[in-house]
C-alpha positions as CSV (number, residue, x, y, z in Angstrom):
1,X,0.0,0.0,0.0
2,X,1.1,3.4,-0.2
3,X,1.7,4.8,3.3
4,X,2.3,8.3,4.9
5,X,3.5,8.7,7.8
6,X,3.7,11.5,10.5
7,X,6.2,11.6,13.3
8,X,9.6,10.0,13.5
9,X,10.5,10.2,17.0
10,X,11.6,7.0,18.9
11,X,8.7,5.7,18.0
12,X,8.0,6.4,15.0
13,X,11.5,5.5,13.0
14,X,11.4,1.8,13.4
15,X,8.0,1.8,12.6
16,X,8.7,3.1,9.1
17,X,11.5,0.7,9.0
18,X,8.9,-2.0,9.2
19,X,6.6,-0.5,7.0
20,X,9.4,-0.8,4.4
21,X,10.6,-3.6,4.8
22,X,6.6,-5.2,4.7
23,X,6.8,-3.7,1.3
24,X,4.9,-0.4,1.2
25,X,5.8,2.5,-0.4
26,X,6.1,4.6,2.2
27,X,6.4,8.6,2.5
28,X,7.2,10.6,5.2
29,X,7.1,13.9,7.1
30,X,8.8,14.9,10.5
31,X,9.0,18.8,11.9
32,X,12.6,18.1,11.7
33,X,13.2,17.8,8.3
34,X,17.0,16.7,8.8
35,X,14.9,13.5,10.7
36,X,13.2,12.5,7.8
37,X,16.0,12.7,5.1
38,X,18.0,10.8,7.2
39,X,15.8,8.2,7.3
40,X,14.6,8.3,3.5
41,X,18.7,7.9,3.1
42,X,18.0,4.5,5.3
43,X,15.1,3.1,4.0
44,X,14.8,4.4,0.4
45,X,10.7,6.0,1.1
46,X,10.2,9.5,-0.1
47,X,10.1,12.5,2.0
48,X,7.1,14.7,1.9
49,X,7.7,18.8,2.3
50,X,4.3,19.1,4.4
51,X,1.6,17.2,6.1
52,X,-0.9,17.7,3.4
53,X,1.6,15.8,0.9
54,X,1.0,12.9,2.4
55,X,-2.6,12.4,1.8
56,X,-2.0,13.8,-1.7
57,X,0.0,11.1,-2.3
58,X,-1.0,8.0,0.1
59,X,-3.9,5.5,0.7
60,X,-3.3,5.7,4.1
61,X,-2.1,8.1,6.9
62,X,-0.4,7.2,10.2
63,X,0.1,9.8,12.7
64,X,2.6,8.5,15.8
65,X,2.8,12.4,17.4
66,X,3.3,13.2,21.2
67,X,-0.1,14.5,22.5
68,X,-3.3,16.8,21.1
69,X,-1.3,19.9,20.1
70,X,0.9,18.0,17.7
71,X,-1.7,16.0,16.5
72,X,-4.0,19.1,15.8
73,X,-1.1,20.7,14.2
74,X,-0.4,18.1,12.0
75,X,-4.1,17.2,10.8
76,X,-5.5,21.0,11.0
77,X,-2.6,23.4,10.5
78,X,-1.6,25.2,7.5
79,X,-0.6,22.7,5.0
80,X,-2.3,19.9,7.2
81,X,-3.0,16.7,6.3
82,X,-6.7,17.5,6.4
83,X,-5.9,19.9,3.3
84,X,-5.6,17.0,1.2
85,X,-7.1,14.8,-0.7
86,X,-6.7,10.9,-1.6
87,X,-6.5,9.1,1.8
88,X,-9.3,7.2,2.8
89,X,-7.9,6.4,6.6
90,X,-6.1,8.4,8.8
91,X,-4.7,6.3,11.8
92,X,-3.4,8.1,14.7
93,X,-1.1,5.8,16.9
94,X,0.0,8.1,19.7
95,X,-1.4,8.6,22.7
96,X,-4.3,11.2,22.3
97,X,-7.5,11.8,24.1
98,X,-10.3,10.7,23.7
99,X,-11.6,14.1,23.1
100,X,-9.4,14.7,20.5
101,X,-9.7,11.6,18.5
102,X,-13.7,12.7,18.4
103,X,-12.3,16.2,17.2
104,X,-10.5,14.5,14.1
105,X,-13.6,12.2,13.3
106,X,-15.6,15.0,13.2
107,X,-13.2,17.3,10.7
108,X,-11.8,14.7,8.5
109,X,-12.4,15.2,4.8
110,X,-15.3,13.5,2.9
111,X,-14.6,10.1,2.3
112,X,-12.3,9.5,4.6
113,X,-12.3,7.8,8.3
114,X,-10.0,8.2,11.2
115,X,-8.9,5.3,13.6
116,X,-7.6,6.2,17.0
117,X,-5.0,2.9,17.1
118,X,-2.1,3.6,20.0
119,X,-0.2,1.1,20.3
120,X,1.5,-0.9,24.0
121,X,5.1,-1.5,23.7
122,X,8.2,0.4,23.9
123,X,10.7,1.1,21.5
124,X,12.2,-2.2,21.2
125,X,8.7,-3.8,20.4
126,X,8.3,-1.0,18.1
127,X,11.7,-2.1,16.3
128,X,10.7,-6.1,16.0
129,X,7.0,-5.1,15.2
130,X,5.8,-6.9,18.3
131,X,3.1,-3.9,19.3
132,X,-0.1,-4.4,20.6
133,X,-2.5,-2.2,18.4
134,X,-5.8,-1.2,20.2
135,X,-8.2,0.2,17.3
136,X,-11.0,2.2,17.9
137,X,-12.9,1.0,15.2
138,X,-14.7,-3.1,14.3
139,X,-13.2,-5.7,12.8
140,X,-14.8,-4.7,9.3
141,X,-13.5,-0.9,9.5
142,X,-9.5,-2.4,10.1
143,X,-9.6,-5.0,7.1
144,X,-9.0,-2.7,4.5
145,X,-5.6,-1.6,6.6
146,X,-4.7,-4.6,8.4
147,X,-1.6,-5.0,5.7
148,X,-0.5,-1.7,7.2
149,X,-1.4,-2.4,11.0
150,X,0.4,-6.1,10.4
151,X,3.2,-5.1,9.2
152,X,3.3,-2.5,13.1
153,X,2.2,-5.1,15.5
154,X,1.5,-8.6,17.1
155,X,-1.4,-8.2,17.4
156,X,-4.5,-6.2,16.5
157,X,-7.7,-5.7,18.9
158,X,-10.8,-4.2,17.8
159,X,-12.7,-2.1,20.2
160,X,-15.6,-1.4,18.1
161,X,-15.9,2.7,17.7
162,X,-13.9,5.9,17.8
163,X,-12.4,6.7,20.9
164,X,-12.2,3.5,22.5
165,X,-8.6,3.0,21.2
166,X,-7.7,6.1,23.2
167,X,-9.5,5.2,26.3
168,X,-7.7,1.8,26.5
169,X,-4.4,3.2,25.8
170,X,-4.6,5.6,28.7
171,X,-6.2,2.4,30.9
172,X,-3.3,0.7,29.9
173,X,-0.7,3.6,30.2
174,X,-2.1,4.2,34.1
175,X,-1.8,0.6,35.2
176,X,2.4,0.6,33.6
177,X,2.9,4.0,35.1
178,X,1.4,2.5,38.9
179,X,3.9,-0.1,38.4
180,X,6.3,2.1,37.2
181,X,6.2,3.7,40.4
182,X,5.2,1.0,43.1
183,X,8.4,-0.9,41.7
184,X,10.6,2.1,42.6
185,X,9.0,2.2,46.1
186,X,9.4,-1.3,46.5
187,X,13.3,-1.2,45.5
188,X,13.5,1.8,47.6
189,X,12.4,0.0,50.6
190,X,14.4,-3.5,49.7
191,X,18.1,-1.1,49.6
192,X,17.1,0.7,52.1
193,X,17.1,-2.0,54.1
194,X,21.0,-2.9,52.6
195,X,19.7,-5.4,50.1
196,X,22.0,-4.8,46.9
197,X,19.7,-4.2,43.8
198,X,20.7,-6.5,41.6
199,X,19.2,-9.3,43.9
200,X,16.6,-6.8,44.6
201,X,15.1,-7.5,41.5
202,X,15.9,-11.0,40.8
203,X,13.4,-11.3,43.2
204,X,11.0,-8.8,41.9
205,X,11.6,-10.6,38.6
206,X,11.0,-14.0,39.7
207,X,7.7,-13.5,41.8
208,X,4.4,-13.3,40.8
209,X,4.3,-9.6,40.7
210,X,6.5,-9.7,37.8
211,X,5.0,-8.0,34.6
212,X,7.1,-8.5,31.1
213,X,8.0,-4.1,31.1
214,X,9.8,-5.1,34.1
215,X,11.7,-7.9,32.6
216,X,12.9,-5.7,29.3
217,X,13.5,-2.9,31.2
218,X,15.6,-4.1,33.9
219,X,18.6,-2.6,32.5
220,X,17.2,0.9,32.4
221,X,15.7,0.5,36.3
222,X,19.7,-0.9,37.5
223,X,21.7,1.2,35.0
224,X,19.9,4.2,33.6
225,X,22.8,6.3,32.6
226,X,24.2,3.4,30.3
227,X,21.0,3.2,27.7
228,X,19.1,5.5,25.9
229,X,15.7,6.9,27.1
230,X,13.3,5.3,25.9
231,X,9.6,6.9,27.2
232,X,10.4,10.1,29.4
233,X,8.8,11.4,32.7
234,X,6.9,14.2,31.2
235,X,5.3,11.7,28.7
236,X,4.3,9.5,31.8
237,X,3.2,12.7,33.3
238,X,0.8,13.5,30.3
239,X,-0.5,9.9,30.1
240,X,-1.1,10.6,33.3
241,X,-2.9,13.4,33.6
242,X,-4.9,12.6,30.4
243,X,-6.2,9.2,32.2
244,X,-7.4,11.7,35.7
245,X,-9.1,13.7,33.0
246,X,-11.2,11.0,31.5
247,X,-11.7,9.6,35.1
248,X,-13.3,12.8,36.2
249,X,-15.4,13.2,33.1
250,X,-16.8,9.6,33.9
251,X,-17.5,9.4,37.3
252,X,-14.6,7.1,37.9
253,X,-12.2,7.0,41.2
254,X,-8.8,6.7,40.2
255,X,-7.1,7.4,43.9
256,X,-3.9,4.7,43.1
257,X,-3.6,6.8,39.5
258,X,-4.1,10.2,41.3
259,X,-0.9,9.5,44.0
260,X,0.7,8.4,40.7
261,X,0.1,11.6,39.0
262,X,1.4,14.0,41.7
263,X,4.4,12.0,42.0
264,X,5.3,12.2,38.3
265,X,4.4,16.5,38.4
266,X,6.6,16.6,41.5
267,X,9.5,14.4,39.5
268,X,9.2,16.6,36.8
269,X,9.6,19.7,38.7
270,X,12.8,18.4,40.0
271,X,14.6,18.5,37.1
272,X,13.6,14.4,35.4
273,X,11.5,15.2,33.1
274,X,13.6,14.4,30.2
275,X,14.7,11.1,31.4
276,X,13.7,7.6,31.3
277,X,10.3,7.0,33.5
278,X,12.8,4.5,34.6
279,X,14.0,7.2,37.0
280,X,11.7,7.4,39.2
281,X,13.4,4.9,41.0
282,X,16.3,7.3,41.2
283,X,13.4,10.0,42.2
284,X,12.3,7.9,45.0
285,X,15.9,7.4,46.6
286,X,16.6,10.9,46.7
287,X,13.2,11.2,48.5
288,X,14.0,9.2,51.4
289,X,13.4,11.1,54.5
């Protein structure tokens, strides 16, 4: 198929890889320019001057952008994708609101549909196409870009309308972020009691409260400084405060996500924001009273 894509962060890079190497002609955009010649040098896809030259040009759209604003940007700015014509799906993979996604539904051009499909994974799963895709649309809706969401992930799950690909995605982002954080209290406690972190963990890793994130990011929880970041404070922060967002709109009591929240605005403040959510566990030493 003949793919655009949007947004070549950390993300978004190895999923054009995989794009290519499926076979698609793919053409990009990034607001760094330098970003997407570099990887058109890589991969061999074409390189798009502005947003709306994708859809010009593409069957399909995919949109992996860091929250609303860049979204809107991208879709509805000058030059936007939504300017075009020739797309008939539009699938935004970041993590957006629910809100939002019901924005772009209700502003996409004639003849086109938009799918809210975030993905769960982090970069690595991104690089071996091993994402979990959560679609906001049915089964029927996906076929006619399930070459393009195949070549992305493991698997695909249909959630049967707009929006609910968003609303999982932040369900699923606030129960990693809990654990994100009640794993840095419970190493805090285990050292603090002179346990040495390493075995810390081999315990953590071998009991039942052992998820797989912890398991592939062991490295960046023991050694931080030695990899490279991989999903930063402020975007856990913005997941976050998304998911309280929804929760209040809805009725729902998220007190667990709400310490969680806090936590990650007073992390940020402190000067972690650009590093690896990881560091929270480094957040919670320095907390000790």
């Amino acid at each position: 198929m003949r793919v655009g894509f949007a947004g070549l962060g950390r993300m978004g890079a190895p999923m054009v890889r995989n794009l290519v190497a499926a076979g698609h002609a793919v053409t990009v955009w990034n607001r760094t320019t330098a970003a997407a010649e570099a990887l058109a040098e890589e991969t061999g896809c074409a390189v798009a001057a502005a947003p709306v030259g994708l859809t010009d040009g593409c069957e399909v759209v995919v949109t992996m952008l860091a929250d609303d604003a860049a979204s809107e940007a991208v879709h509805l700015g000058p030059g936007g994708l939504f300017a075009g014509r020739g797309a008939s799906v539009f699938l935004e993979m970041g993590t957006m609101s629910p809100g939002h996604i019901a924005s772009l539904v209700q502003r996409v051009p004639d003849g086109a549909r938009v799918i809210d499909a975030p993905v769960s994974g982090a970069t690595q799963a991104a690089a071996e196409a091993a994402l979990l895709i959560m679609a906001g649309c049915t089964e029927a809706e996906a076929a006619p870009v399930m070459p393009v969401l195949e070549a992305l992930g493991r698997r695909v799950i249909c959630l049967g309308a707009p929006g609910r690909g968003a609303v999982m995605k932040l369900s699923v982002n606030a129960l990693i972020h809990g654990l994100n954080q009640t794993l840095a209290e419970a190493m805090t406690l285990a050292e603090a009691t002179g346990i040495d972190p390493e075995r810390a963990f081999d315990v953590i890793e071998a009991s039942a409260a052992a998820a797989p994130m912890l398991r592939y990011r062991r490295p960046l929880y023991l050694h931080e400084a030695d990899h490279d970041v991989t999903f930063t404070v402020a975007l856990a922060r913005k997941d976050m405060g998304l998911m309280a967002e929804l929760a209040a709109e809805h009725g729902v009591a998220v007190p667990q996500g709400a310490v969680t929240l806090e936590t990650l605005k007073a992390a940020e403040a402190g000067g972690y924001a650009g590093r690896d959510m990881a560091a929270m566990l480094d957040y919670m030493r320095k907390t000790r009273r």
